[in-house]
C-alpha positions in Angstrom: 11.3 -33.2 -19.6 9.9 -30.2 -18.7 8.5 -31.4 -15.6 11.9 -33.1 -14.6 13.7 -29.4 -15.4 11.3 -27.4 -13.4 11.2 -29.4 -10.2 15.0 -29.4 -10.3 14.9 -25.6 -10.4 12.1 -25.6 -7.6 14.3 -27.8 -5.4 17.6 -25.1 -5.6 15.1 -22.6 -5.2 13.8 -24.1 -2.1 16.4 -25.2 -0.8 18.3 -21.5 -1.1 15.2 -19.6 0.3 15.7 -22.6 3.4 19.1 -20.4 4.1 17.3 -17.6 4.5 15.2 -17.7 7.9 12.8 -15.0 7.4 11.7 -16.7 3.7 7.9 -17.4 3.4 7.3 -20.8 2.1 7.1 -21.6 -1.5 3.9 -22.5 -3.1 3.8 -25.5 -5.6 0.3 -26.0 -7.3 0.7 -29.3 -9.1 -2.5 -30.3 -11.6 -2.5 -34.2 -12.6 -4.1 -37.1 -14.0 -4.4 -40.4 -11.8 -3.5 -42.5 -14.5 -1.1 -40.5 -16.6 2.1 -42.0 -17.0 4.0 -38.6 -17.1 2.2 -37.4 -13.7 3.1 -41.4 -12.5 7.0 -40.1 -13.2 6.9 -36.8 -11.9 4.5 -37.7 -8.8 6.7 -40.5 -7.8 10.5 -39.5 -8.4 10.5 -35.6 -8.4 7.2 -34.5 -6.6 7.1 -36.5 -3.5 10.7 -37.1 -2.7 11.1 -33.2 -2.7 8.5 -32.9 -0.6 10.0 -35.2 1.9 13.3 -33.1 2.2 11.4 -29.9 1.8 8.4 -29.9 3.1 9.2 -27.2 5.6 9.4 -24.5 3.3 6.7 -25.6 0.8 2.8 -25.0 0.7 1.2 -27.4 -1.3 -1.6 -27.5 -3.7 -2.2 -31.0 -5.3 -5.3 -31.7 -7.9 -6.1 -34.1 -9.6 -8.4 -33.2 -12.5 -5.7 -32.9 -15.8 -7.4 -32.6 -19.4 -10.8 -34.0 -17.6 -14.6 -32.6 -18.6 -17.4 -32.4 -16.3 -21.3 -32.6 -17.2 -24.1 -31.4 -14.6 -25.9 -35.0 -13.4 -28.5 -34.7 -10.9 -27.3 -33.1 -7.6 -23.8 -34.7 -9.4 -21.6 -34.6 -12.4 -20.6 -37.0 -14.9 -16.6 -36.9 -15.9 -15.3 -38.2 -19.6 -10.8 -38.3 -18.8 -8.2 -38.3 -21.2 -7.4 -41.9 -20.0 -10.8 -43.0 -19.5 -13.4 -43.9 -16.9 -11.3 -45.7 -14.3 -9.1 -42.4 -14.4 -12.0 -40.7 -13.6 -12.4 -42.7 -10.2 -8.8 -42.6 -9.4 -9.0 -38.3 -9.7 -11.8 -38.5 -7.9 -10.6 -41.0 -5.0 -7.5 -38.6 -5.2 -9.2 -35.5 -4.5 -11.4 -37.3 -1.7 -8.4 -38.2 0.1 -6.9 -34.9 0.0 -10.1 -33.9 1.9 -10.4 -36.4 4.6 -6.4 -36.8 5.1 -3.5 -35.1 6.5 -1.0 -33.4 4.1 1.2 -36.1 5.2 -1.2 -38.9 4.8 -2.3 -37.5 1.5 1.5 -37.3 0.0 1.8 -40.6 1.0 -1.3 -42.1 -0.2 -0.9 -40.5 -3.2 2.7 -41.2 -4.3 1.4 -45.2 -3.3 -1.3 -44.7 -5.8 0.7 -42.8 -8.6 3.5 -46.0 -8.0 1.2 -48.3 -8.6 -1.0 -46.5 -11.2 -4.0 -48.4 -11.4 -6.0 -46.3 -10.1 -8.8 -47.1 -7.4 -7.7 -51.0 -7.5 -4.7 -49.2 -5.0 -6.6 -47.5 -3.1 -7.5 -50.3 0.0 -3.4 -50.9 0.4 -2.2 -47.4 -0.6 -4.9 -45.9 2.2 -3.4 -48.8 4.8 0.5 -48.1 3.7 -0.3 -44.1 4.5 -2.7 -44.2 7.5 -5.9 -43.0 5.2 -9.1 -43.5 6.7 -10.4 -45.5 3.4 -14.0 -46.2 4.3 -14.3 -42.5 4.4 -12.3 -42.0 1.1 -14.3 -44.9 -0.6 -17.7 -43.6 0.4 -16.9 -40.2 -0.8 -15.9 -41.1 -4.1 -18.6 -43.2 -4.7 -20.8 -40.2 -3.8 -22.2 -36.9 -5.1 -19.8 -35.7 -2.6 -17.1 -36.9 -4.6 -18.3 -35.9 -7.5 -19.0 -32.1 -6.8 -15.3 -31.7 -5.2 -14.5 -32.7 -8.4 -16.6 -30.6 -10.0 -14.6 -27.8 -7.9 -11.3 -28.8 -9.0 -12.2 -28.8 -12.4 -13.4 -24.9 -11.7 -10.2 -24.0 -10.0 -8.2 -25.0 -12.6 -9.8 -23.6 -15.6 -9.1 -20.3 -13.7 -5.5 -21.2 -14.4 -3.3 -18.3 -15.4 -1.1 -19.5 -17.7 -4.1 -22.4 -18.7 -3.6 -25.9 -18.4 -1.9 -27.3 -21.9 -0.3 -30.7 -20.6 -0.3 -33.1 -17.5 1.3 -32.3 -15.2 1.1 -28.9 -14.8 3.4 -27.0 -12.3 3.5 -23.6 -10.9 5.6 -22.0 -8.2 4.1 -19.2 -6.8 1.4 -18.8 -9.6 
């Protein structure tokens, strides 16, 4: 509910500052969970298809990380998720496309994944539907690679002012 009232106040925010042509663009951090049904719902009918009429006058920031822990492995990290290990992949495979995709590409593969929400079993399809490259994708999140950027979102968003209490987790402007 909260999610719903927020992204409805961030669209008649944006959509006012679009009147005025000297406005800088909003930003929208968004912290999720790849296989959280409340980030499924917000993702996939408030999140993306505001996007897609604002997009002009938004900066995004998109993680996907939520109420996840992170232990030093190796050169890697191990994850323990709120909804287990395949969650773990899918914020993982999540963040790996944001790094290899287009913000475009990325909104699109990841409003496919959040649809379907099962995770990495949508990620061959989703990365098709949206024009990710999913050979790069699938080797990073079956990498240290992976693993480390996860490790970095995890940092990011334990610097979170107000902290992270529930999934999703929304700020405008900071």
């Amino acid at each position: 509910m909260k999610a719903h009232t927020t992204l409805t106040a961030l669209a008649t925010v944006l959509a006012w500052l679009s009147l005025a042509e000297s406005a800088k663009p909003v930003t929208v951090s968004v912290y999720y969970e790849s296989l959280c049904p409340d980030s499924q719902r917000f993702v996939v009918t408030q999140l993306y298809p505001v996007w897609q009429d604002l997009k002009e006058i938004m900066l995004l920031d998109v993680n996907s990380y939520g109420k996840s822990k992170d232990t030093p492995a190796g050169d890697g990290y191990t994850f323990e998720c709120q909804n287990g290990p395949d969650e773990c992949e899918g914020n993982i495979m999540l963040t790996c496309a944001k790094k290899y995709s287009s913000e475009e590409q990325y909104m699109s593969f990841a409003n496919c994944t959040m649809a379907e929400l099962v995770g990495t079993a949508a990620g061959a399809r989703c990365a098709e539907v949206s024009g990710v490259n999913y050979t790069r994708v699938y080797d990073c999140f079956n990498s240290v690679e992976g693993q480390q950027l996860q490790h970095e979102v995890g940092v990011k968003q334990a610097q979170l002012n107000p902290p992270l209490i529930f999934v999703p987790w929304i700020l405008i402007n900071e």
